[in-house]
N, CA, C and O atoms as a GROMACS GRO file, in nm:
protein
  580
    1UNK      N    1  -5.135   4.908   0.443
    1UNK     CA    2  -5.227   4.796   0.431
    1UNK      C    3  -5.363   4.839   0.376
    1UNK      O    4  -5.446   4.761   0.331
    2UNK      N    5  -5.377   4.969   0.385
    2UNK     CA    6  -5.530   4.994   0.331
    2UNK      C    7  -5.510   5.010   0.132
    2UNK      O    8  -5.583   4.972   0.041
    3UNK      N    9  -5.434   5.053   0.132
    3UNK     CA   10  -5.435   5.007   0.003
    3UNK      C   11  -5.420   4.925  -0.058
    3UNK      O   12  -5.409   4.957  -0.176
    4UNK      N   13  -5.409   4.762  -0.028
    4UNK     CA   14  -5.384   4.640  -0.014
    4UNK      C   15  -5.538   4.565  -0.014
    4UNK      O   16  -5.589   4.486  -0.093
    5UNK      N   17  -5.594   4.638   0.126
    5UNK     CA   18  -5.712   4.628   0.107
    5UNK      C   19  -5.824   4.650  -0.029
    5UNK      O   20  -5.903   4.570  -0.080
    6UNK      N   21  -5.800   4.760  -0.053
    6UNK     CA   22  -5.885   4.823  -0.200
    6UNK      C   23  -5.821   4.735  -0.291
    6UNK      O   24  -5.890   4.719  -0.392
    7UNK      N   25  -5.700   4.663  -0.293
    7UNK     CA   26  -5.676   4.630  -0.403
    7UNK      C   27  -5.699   4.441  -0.361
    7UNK      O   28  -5.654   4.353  -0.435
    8UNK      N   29  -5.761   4.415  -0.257
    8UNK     CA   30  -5.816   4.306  -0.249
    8UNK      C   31  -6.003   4.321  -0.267
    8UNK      O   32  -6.079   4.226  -0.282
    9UNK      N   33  -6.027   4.414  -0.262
    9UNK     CA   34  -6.176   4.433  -0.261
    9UNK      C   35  -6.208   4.424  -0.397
    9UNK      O   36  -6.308   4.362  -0.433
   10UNK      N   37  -6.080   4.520  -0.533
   10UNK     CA   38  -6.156   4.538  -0.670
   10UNK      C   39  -6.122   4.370  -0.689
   10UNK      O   40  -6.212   4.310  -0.747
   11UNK      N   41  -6.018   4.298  -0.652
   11UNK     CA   42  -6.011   4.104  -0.676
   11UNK      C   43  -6.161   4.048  -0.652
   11UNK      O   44  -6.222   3.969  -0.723
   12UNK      N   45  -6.194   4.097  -0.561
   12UNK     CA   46  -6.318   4.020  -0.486
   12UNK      C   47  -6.442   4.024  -0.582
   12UNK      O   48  -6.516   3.929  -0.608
   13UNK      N   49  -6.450   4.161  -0.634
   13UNK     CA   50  -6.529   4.206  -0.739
   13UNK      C   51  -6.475   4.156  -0.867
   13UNK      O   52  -6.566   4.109  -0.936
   14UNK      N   53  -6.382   4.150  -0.913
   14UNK     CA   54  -6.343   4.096  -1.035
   14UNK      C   55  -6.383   3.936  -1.052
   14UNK      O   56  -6.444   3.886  -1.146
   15UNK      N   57  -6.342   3.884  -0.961
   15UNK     CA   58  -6.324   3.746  -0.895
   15UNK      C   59  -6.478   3.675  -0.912
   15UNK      O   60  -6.490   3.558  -0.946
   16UNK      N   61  -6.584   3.759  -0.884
   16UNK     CA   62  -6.724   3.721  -0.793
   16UNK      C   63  -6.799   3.795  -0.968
   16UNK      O   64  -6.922   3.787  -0.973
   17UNK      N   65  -6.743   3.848  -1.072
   17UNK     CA   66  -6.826   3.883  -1.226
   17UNK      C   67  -6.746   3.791  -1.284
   17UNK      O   68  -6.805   3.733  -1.375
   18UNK      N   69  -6.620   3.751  -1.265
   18UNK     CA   70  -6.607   3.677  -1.383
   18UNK      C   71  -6.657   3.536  -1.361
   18UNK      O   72  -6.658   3.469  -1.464
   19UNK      N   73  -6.718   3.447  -1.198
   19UNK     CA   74  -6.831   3.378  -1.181
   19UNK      C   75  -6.951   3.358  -1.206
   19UNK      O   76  -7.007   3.253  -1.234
   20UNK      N   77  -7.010   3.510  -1.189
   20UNK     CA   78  -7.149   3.538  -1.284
   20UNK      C   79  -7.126   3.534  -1.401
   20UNK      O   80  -7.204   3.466  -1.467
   21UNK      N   81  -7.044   3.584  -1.456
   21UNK     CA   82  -7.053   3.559  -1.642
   21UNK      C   83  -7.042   3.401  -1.700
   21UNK      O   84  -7.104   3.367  -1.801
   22UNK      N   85  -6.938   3.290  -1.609
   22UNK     CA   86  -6.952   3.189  -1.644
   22UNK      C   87  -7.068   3.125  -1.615
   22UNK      O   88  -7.116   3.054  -1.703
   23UNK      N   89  -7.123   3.135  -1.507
   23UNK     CA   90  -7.267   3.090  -1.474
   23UNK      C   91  -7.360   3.137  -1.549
   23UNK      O   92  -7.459   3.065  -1.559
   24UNK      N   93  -7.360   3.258  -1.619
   24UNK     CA   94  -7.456   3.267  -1.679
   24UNK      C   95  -7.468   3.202  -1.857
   24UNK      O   96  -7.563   3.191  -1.934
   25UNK      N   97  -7.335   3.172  -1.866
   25UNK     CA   98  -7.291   3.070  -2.003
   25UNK      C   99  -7.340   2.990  -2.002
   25UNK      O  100  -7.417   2.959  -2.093
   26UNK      N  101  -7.311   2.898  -1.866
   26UNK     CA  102  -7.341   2.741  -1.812
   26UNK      C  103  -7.486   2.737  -1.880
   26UNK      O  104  -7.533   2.661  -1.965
   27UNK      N  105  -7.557   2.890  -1.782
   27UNK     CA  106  -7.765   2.826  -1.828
   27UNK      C  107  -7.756   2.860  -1.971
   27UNK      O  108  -7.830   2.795  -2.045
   28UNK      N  109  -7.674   2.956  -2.028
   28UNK     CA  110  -7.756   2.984  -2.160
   28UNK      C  111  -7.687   2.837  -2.236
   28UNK      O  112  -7.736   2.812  -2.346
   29UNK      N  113  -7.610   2.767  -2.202
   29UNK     CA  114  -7.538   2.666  -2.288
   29UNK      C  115  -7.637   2.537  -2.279
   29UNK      O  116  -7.656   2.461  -2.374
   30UNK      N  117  -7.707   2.523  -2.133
   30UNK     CA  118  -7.775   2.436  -2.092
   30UNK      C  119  -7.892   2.401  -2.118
   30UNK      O  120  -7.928   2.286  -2.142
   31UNK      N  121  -7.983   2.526  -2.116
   31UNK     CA  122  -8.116   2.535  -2.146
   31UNK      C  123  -8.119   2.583  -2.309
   31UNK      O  124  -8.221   2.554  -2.372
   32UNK      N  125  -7.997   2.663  -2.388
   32UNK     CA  126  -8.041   2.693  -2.498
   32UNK      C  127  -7.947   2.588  -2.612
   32UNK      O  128  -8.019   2.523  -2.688
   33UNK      N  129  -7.842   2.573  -2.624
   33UNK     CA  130  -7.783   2.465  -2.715
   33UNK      C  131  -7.790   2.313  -2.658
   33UNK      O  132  -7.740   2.222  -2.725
   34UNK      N  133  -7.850   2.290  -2.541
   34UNK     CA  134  -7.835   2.161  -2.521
   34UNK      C  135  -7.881   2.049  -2.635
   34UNK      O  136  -7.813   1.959  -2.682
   35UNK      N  137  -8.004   2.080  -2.662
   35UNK     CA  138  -8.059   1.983  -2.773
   35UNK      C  139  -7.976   1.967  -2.917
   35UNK      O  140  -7.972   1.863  -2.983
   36UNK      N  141  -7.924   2.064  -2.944
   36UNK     CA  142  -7.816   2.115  -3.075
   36UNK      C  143  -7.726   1.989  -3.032
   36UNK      O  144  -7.740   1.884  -3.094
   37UNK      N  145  -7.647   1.997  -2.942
   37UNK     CA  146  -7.498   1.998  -2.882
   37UNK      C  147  -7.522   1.868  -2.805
   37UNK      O  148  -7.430   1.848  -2.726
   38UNK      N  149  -7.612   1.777  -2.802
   38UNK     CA  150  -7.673   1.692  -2.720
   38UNK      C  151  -7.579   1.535  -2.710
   38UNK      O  152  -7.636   1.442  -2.767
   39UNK      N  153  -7.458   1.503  -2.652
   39UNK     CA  154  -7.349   1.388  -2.677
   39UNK      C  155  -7.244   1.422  -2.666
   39UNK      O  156  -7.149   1.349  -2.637
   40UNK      N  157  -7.241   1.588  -2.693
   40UNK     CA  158  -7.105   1.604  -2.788
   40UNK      C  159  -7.039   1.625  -2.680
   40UNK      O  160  -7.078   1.684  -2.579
   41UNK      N  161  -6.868   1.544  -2.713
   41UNK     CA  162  -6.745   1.578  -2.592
   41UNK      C  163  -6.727   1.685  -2.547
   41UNK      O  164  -6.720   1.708  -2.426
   42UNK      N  165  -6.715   1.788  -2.659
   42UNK     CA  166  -6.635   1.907  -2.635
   42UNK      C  167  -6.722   2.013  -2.596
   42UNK      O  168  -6.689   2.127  -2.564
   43UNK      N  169  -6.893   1.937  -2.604
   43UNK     CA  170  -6.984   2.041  -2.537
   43UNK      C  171  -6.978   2.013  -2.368
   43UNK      O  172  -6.991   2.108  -2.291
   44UNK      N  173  -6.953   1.840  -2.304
   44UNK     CA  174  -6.986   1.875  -2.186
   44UNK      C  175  -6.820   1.874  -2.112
   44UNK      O  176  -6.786   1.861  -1.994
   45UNK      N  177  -6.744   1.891  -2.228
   45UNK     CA  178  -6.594   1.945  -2.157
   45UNK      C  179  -6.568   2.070  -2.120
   45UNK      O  180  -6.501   2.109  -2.025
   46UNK      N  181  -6.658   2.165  -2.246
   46UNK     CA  182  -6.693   2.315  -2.240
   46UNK      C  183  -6.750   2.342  -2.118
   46UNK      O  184  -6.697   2.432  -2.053
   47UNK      N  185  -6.882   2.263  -2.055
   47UNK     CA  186  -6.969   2.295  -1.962
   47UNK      C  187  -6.892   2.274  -1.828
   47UNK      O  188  -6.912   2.352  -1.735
   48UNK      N  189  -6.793   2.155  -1.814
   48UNK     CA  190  -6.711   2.080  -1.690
   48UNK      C  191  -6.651   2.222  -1.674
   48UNK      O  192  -6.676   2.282  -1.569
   49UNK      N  193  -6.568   2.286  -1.776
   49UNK     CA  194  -6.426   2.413  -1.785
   49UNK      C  195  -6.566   2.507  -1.718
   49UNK      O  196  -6.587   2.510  -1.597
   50UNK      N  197  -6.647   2.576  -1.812
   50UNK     CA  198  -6.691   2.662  -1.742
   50UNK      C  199  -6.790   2.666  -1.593
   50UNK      O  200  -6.847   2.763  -1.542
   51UNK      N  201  -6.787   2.530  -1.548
   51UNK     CA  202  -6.806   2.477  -1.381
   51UNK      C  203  -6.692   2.542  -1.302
   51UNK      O  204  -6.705   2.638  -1.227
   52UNK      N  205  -6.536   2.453  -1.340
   52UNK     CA  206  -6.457   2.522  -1.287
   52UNK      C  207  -6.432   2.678  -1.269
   52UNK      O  208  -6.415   2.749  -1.170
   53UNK      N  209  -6.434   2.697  -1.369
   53UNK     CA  210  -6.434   2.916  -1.387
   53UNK      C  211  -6.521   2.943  -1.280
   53UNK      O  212  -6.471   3.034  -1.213
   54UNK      N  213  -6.658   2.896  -1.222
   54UNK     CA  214  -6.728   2.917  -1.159
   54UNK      C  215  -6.673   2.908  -1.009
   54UNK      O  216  -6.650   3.009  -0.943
   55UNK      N  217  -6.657   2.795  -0.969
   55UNK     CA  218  -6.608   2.768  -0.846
   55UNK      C  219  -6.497   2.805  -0.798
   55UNK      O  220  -6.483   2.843  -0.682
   56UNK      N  221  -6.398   2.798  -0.889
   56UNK     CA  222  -6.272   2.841  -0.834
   56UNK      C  223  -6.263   2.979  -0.802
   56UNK      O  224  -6.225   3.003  -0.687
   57UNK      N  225  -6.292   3.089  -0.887
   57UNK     CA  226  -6.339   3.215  -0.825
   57UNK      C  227  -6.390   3.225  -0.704
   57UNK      O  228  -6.329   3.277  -0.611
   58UNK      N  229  -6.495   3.182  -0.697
   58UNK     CA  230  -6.572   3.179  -0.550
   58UNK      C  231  -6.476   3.173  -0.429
   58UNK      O  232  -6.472   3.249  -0.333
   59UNK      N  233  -6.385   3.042  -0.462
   59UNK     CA  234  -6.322   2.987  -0.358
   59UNK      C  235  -6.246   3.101  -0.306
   59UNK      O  236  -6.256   3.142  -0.191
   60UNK      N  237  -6.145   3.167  -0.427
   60UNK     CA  238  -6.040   3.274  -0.410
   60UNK      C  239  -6.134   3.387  -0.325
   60UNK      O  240  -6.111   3.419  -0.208
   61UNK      N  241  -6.228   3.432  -0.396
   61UNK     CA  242  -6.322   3.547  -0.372
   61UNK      C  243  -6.360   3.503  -0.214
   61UNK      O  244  -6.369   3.606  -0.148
   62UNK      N  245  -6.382   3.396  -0.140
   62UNK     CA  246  -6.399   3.374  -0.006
   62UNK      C  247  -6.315   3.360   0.079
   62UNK      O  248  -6.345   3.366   0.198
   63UNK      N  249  -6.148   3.329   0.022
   63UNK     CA  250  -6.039   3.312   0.106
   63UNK      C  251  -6.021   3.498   0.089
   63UNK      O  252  -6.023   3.556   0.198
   64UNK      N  253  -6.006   3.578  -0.020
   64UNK     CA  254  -5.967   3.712   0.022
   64UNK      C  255  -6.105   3.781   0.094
   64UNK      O  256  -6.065   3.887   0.143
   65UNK      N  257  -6.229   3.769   0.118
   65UNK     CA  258  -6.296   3.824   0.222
   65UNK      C  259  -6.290   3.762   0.327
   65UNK      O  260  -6.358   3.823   0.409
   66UNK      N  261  -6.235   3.652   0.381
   66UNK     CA  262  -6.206   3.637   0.510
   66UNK      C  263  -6.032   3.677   0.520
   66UNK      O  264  -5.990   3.675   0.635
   67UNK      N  265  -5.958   3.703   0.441
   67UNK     CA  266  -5.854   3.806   0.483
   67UNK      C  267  -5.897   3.944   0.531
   67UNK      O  268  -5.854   3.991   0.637
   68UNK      N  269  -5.989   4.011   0.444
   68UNK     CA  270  -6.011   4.142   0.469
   68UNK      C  271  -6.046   4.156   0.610
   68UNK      O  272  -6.005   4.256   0.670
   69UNK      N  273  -6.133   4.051   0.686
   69UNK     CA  274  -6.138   4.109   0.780
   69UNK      C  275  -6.064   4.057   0.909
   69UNK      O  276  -6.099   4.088   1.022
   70UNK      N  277  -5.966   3.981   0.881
   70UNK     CA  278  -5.874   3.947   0.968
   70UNK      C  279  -5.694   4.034   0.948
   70UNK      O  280  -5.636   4.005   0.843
   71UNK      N  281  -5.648   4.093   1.006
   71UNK     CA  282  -5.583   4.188   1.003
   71UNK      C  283  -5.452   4.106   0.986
   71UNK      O  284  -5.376   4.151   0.900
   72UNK      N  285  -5.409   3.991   1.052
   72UNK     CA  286  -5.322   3.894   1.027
   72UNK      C  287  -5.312   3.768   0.883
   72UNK      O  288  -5.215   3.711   0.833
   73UNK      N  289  -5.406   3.765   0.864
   73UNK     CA  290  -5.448   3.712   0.754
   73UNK      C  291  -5.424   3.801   0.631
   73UNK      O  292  -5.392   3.745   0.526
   74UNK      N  293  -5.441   3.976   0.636
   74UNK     CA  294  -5.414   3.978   0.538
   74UNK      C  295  -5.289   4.005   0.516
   74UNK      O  296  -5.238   3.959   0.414
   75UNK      N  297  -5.198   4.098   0.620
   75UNK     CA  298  -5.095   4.031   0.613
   75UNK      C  299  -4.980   3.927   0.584
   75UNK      O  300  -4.872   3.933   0.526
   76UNK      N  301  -5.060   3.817   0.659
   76UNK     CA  302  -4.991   3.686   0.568
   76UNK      C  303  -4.998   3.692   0.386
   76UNK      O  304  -4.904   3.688   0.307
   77UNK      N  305  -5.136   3.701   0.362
   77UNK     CA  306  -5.160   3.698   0.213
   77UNK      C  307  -5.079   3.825   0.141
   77UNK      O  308  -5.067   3.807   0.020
   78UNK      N  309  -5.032   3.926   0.181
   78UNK     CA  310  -4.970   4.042   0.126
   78UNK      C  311  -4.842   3.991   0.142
   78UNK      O  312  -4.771   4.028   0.048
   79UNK      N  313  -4.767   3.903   0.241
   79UNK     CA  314  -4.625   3.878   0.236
   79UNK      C  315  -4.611   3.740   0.123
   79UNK      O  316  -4.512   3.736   0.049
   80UNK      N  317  -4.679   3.669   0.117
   80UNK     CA  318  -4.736   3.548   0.049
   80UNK      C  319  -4.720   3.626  -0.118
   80UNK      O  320  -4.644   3.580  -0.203
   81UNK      N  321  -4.784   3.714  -0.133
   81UNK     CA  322  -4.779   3.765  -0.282
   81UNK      C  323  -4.637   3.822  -0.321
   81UNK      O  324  -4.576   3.812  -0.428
   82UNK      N  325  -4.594   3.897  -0.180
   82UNK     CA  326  -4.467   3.957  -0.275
   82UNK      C  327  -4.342   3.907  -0.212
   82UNK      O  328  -4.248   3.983  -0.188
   83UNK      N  329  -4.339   3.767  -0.181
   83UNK     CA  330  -4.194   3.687  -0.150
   83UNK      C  331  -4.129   3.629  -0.275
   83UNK      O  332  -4.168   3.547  -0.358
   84UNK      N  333  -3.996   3.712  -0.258
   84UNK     CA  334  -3.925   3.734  -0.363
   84UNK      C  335  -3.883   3.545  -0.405
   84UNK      O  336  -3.880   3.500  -0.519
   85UNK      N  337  -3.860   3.483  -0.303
   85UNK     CA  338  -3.819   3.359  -0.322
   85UNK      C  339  -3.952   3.269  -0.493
   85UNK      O  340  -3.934   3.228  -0.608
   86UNK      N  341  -4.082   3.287  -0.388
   86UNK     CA  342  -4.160   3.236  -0.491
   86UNK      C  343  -4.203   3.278  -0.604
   86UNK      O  344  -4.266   3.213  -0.687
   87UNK      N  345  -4.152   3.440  -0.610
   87UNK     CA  346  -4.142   3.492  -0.752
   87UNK      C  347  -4.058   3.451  -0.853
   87UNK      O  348  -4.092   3.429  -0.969
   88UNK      N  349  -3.913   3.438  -0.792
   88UNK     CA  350  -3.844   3.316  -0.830
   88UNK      C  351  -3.855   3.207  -0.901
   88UNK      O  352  -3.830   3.167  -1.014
   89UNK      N  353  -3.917   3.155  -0.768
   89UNK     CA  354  -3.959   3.009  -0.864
   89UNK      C  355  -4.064   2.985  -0.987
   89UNK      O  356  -4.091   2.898  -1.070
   90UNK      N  357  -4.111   3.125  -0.947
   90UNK     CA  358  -4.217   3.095  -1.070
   90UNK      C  359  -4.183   3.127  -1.159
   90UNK      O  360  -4.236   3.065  -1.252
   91UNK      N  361  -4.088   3.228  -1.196
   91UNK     CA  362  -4.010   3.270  -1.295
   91UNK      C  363  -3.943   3.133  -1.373
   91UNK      O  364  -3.970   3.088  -1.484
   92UNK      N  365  -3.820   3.073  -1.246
   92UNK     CA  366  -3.793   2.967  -1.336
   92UNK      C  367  -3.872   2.889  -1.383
   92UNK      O  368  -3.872   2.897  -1.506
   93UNK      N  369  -3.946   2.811  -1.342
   93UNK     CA  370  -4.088   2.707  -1.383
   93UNK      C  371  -4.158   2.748  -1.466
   93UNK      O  372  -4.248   2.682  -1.518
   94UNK      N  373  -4.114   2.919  -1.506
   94UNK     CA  374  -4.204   2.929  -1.645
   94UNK      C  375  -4.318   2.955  -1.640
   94UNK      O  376  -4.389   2.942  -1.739
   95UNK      N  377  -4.361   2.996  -1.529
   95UNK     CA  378  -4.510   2.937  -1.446
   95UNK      C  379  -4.642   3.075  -1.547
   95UNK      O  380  -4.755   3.048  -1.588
   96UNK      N  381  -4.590   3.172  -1.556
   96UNK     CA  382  -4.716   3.266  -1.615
   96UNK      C  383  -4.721   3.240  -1.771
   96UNK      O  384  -4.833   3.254  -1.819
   97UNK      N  385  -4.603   3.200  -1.873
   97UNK     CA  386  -4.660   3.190  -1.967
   97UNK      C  387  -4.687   3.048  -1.983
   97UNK      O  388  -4.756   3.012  -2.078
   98UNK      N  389  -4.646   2.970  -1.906
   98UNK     CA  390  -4.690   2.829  -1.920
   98UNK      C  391  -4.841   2.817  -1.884
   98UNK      O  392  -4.916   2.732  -1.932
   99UNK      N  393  -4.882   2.924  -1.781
   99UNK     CA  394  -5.037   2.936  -1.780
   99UNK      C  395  -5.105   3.026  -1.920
   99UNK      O  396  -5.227   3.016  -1.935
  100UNK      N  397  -5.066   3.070  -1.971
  100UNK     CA  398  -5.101   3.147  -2.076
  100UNK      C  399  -5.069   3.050  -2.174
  100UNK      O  400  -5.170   2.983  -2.190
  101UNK      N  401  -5.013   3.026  -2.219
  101UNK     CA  402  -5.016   2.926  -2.316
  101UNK      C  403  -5.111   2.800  -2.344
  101UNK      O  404  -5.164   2.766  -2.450
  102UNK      N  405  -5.116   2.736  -2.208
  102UNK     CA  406  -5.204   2.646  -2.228
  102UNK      C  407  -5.354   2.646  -2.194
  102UNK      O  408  -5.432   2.551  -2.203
  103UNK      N  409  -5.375   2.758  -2.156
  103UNK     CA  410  -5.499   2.779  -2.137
  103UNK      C  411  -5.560   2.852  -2.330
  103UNK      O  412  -5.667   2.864  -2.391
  104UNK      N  413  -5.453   2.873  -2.348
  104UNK     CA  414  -5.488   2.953  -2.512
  104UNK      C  415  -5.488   2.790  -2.574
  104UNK      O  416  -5.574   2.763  -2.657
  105UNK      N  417  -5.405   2.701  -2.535
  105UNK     CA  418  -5.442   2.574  -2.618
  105UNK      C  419  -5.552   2.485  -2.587
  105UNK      O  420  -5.596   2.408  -2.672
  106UNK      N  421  -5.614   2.496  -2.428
  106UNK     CA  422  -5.747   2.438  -2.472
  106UNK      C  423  -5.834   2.540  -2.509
  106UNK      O  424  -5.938   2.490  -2.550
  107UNK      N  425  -5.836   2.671  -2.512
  107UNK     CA  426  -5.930   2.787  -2.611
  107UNK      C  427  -5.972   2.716  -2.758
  107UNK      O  428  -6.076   2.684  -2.814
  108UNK      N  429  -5.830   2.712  -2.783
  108UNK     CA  430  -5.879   2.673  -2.931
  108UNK      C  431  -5.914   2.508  -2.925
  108UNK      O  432  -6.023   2.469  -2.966
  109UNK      N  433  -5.863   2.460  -2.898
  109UNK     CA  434  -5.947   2.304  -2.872
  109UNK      C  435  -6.076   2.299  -2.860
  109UNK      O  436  -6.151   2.247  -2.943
  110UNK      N  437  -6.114   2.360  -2.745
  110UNK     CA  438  -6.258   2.403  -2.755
  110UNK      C  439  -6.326   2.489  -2.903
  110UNK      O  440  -6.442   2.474  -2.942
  111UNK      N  441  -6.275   2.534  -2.935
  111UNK     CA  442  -6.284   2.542  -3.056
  111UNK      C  443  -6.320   2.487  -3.199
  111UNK      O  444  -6.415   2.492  -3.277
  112UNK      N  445  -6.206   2.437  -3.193
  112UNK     CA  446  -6.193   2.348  -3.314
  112UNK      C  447  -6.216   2.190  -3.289
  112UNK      O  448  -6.175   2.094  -3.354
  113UNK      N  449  -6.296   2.196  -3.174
  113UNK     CA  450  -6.345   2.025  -3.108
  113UNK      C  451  -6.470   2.017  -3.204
  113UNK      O  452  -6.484   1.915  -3.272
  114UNK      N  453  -6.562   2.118  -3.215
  114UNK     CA  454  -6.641   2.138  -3.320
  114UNK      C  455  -6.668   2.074  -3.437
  114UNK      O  456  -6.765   2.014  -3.483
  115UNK      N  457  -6.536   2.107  -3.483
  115UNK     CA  458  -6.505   2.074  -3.603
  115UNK      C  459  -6.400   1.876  -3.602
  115UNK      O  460  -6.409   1.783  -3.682
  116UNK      N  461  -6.327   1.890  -3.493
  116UNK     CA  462  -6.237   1.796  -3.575
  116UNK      C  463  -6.243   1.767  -3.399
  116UNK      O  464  -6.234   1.856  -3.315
  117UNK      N  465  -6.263   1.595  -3.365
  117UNK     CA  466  -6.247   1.602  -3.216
  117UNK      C  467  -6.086   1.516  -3.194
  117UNK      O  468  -6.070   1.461  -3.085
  118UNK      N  469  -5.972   1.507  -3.298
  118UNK     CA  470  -5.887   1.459  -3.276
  118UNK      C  471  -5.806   1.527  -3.234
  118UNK      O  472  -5.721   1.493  -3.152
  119UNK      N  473  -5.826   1.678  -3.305
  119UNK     CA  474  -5.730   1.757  -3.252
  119UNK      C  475  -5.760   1.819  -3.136
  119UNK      O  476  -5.666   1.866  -3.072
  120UNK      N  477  -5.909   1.834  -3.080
  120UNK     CA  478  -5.972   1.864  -2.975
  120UNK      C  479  -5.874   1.774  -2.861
  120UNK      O  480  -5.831   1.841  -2.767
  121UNK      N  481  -5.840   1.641  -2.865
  121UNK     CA  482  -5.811   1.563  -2.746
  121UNK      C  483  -5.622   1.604  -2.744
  121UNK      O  484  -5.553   1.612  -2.642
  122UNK      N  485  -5.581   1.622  -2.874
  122UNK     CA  486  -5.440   1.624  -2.880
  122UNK      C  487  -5.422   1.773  -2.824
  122UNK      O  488  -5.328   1.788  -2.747
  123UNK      N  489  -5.496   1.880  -2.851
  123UNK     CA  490  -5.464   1.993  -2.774
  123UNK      C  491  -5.486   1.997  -2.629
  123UNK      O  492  -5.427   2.057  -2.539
  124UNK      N  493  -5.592   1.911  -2.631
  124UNK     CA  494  -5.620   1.926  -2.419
  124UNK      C  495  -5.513   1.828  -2.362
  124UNK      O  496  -5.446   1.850  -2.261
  125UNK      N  497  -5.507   1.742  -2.423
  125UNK     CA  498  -5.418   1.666  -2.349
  125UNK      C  499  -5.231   1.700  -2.371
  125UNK      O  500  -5.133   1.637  -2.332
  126UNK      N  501  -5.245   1.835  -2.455
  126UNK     CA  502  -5.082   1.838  -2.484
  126UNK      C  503  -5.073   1.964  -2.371
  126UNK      O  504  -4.971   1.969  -2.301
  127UNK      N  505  -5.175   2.062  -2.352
  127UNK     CA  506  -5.259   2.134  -2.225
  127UNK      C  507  -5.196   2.079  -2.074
  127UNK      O  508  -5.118   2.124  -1.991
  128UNK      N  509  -5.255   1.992  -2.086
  128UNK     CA  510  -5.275   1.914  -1.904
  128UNK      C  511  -5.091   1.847  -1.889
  128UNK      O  512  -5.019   1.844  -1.790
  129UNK      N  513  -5.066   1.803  -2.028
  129UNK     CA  514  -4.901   1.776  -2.005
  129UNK      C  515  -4.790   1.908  -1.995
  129UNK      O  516  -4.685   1.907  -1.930
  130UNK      N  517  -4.824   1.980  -2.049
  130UNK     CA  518  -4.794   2.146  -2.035
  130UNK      C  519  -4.783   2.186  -1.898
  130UNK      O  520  -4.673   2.205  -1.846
  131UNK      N  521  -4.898   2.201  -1.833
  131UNK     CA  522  -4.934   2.227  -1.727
  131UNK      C  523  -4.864   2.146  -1.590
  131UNK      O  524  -4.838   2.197  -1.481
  132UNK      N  525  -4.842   2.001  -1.636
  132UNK     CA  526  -4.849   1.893  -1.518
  132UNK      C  527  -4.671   1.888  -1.509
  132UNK      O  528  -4.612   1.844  -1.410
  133UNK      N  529  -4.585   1.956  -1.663
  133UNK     CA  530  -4.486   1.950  -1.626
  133UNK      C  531  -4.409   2.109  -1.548
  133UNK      O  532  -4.298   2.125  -1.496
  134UNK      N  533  -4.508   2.191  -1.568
  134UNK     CA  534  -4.474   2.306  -1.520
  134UNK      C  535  -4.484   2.280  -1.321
  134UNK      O  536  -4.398   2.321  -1.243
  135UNK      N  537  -4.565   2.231  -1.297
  135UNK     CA  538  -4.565   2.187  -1.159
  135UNK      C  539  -4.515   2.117  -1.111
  135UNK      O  540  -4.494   2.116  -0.990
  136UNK      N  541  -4.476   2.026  -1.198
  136UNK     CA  542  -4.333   1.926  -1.128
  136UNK      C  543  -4.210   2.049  -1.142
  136UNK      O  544  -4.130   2.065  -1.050
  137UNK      N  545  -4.207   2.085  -1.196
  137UNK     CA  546  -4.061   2.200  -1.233
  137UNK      C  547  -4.084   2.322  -1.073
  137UNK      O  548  -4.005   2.367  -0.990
  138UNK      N  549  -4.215   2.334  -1.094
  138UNK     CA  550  -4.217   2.417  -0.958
  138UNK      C  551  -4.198   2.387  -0.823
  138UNK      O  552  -4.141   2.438  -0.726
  139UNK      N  553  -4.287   2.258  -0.857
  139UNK     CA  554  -4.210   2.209  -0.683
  139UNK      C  555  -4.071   2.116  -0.699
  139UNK      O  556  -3.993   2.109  -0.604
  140UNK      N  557  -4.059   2.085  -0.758
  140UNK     CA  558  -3.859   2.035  -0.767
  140UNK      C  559  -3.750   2.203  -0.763
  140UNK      O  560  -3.630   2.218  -0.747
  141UNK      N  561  -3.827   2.270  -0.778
  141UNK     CA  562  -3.759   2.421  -0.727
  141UNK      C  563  -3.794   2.451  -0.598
  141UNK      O  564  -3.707   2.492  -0.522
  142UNK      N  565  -3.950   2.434  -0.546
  142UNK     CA  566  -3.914   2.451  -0.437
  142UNK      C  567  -3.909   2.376  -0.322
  142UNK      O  568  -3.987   2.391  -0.228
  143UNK      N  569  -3.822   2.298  -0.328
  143UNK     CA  570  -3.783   2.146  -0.221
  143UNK      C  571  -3.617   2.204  -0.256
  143UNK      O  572  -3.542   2.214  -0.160
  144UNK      N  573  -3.562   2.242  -0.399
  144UNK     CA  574  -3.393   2.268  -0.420
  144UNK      C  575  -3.383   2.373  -0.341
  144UNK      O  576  -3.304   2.380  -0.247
  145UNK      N  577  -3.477   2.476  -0.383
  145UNK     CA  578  -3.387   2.644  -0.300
  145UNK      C  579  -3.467   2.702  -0.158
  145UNK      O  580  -3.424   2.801  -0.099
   0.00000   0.00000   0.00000
């Protein structure tokens, strides 16, 4: 378990910079392109995404330091990571490149929202259908096995 530990501590740290780096986007996006960028969709869709990056880290980064110091807790979370069942399911559901994929399709959306905001909405929203069917696939797997 102590090495479980260290390898929840470098998360915590990974977890808690890649928060500061989005936060520090947020001000430079806020205080320095706001006037530029001032209406635009795909600027305060950019700003909403990099809110989330912010918070959701945190959240993770506060559920694994209150594992660390509960000895049962982290336990749970160490059997939780390597149960073969939900590796499974995530396998079938497709679940890591279906996250990789669509996170690379609102990348470039954000992107190319810039330029063209039709394809900006057809990539986020082909994104969130990507995504919304990968989670129905995951939990209809796990309610079957």
């Amino acid at each position: 378990m102590e090495s479980y530990k260290i390898i929840i501590k470098r998360r915590c740290l990974i977890l808690n910079a890649l928060a500061l780096i989005c936060a520090a986007f947020i001000v430079v996006f806020r205080f320095g392109f706001s006037k530029l960028f001032a209406g635009n969709e795909v600027f305060n869709f950019q700003e909403g995404l990099l809110s989330a990056f912010v918070l959701l880290p945190l959240i993770k980064a506060i559920r694994y330091h209150k594992a660390q110091k509960d000895e049962t807790a982290l336990r749970k979370l160490y059997n939780d990571e390597n149960d073969e069942r939900k590796k499974f399911i995530r396998q079938k559901s497709g679940m890591p490149l279906m996250q990789i994929t669509s996170g690379l399709m609102i990348f470039a959306g954000i992107i190319i929202g810039y330029v063209n905001k039709t394809i900006f909405y057809t990539l986020v929203f082909a994104a969130m259908a990507q995504m919304t069917i990968a989670v129905i696939i995951k939990t209809f797997y796990m309610k079957k096995l």
